[in-house]
Each structure stands twice: as C-alpha cells, then as structure tokens.
C-alpha positions as CSV (number, residue, x, y, z in Angstrom):
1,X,-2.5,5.5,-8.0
2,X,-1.4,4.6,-11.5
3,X,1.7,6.7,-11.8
4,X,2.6,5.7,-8.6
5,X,2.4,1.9,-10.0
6,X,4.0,3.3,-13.4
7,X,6.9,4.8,-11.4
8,X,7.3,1.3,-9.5
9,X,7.1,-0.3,-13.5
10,X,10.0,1.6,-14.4
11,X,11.5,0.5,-11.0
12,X,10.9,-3.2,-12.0
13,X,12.2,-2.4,-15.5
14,X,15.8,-1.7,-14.5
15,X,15.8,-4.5,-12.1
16,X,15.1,-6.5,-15.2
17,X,17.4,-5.1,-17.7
18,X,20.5,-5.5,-14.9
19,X,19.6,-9.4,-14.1
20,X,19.6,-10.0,-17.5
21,X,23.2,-8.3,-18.6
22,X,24.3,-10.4,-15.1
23,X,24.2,-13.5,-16.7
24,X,26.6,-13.7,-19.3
25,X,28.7,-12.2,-16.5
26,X,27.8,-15.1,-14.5
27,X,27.3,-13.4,-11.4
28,X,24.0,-15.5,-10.8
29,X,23.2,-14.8,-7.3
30,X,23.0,-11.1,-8.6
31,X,20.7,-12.3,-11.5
32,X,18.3,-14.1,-8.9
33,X,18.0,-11.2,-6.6
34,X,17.3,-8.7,-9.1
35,X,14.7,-10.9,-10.7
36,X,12.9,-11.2,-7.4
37,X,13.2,-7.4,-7.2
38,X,11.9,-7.2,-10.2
39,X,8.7,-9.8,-9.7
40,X,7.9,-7.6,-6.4
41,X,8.0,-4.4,-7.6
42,X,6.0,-5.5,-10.8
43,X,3.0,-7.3,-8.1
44,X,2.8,-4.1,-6.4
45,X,2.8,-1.7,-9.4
46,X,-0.3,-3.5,-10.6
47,X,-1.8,-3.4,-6.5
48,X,-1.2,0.3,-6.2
49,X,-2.5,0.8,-10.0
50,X,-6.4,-0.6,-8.8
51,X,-5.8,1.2,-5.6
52,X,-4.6,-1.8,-3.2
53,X,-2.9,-1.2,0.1
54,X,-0.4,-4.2,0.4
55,X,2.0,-5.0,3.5
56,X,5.2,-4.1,3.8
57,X,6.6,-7.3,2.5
58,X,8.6,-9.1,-0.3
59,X,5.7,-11.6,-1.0
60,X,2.8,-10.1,-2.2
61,X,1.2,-12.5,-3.9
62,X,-1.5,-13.8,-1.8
63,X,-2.8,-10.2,-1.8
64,X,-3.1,-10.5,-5.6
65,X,-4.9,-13.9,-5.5
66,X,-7.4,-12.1,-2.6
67,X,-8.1,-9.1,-5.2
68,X,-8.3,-11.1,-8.5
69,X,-11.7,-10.1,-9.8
70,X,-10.2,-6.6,-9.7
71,X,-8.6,-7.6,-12.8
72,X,-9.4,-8.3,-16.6
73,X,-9.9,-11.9,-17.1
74,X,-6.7,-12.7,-19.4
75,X,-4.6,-11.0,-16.6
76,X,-6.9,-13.2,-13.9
77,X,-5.4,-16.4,-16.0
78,X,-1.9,-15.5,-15.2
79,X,-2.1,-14.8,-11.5
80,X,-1.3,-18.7,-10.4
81,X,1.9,-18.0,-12.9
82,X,2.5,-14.8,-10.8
83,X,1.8,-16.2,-7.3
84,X,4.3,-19.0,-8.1
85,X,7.2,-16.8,-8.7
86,X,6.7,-14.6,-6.2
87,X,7.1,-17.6,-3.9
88,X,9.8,-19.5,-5.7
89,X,12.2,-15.8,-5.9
90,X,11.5,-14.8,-2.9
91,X,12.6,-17.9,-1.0
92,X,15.5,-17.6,-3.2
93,X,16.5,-13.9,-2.4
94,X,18.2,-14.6,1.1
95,X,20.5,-17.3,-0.6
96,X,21.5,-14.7,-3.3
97,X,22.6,-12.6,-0.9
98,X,24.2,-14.4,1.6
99,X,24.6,-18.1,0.4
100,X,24.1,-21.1,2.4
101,X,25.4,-19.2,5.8
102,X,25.0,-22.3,8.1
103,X,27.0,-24.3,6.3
104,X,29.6,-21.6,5.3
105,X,29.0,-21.5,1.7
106,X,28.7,-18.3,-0.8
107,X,25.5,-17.0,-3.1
108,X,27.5,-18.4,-6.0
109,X,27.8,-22.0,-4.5
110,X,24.0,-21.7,-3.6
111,X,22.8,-20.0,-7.0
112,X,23.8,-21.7,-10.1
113,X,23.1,-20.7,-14.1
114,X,20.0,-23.0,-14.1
115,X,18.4,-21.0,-10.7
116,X,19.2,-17.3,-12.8
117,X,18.0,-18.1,-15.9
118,X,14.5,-19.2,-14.3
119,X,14.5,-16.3,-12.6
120,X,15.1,-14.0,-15.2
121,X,12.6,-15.7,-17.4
122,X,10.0,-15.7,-14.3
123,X,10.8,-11.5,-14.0
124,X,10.3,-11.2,-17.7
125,X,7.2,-12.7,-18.0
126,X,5.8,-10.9,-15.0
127,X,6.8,-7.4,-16.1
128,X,5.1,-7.7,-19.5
129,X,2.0,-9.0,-18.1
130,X,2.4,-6.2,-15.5
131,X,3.1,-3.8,-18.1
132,X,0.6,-4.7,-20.5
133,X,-2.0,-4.5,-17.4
134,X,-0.6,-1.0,-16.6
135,X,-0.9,0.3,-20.5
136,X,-4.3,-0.9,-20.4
137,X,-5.5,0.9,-17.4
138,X,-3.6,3.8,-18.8
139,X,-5.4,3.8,-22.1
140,X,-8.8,2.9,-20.3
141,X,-8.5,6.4,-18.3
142,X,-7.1,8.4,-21.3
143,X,-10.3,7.3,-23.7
144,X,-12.4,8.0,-20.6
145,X,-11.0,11.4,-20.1
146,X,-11.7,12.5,-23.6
C-alpha cells in the first residue's frame, strides 16, 4: 500500500509544482484546481499508505478524521488543518472550472489572486505533511526490514 500512496505523492507533487508556476501567469482558476488536486491526491496517499479503503470522492477528509489514531501524534495535530482544506478546495474546484455558470460568469471572474494563493499555500502545506508522513512510514519499514 505505500508505493501505491508514494505513486499518488508524486501525483500530488506535479499538481503542486504546476499551480504554483500558474500564478505569476495569473491563470488562477487553474491554480485553485490544481491545488485541490493536489490536497486530494495527498489525503489519499497517506489513506492508502496505512491501508484505508476511501470512496470514490474528491473530499476525503472525514475519512481521515474517522482513522486519526492510525497516525503519529504530530501528524494527528494537523488533521483539522487538513480537513479544512479539503473542504474549502473542494467547494472551490467546480468554480475553477466552470465559473459562476448561473449567472454567466467565467472561472477567472469567480477565482481571483487572493482564492490561488490560499490554495496553493493550503496544497503546500498538505503535501509536506503528507510527505513527511510517507518518508516516515518508509523509513519505519526499511529499519524494520533490516
């Protein structure tokens, strides 16, 4: 399960390195989408990595809250951090791809600078804490495996 989570790391990785060169190109809708991309695929690297079957969904979050003690405690601190972006991007990932379709306006009248660069900043902080989880579970199962 943890290369399978490793693989969706490096997923989540890319996701991240794109939103962020999309902001000095301004194209902020992009930035937010890719950032919830990123957030998701980050949650359900660290699910698969402790063996977790999660649905098929862009929200995982409440999964993660549900399995908690599954993880160490300084990743346990985080998880209210990583419930709320999960929330906040995902209600933000129809907008950045479609806009405000009701009332006929596009992602980059409904996504501004100030909506990316939370985004990206939410996506960054989850990957590291996702990664650092990941490198720890990897190191845990080398040393054991010695």
């Amino acid at each position: 399960m943890l290369k399978v989570g490793q693989s969706y790391l490096r997923q989540a990785k890319a996701r991240l390195d794109d939103s962020k060169e999309a902001l000095p190109e301004r194209n902020y809708p992009y930035a937010v989408r890719l950032s919830q991309e990123c957030v998701e695929l980050s949650l359900k690297a660290v699910l698969k990595a402790v063996g977790i079957e999660y649905p098929k969904i862009h929200d995982v979050s409440d999964v993660l809250v549900e399995v908690k003690e599954r993880f160490p405690s300084w990743f346990r601190s985080e998880i209210n951090f990583l419930r709320e972006s999960s929330k906040i991007l995902v209600k933000k990932r129809e907008p950045s791809l479609y806009g405000g379709e009701e009332a006929f306006l596009s992602p980059d009248e409904v996504i501004d600078k100030n909506d990316a660069e939370d985004a990206t900043t939410r996506a960054n902080k989850t990957y590291n804490l996702c990664e650092k989880l990941l490198t720890e579970l990897e190191n845990t199962i080398s040393s054991r495996s010695i």
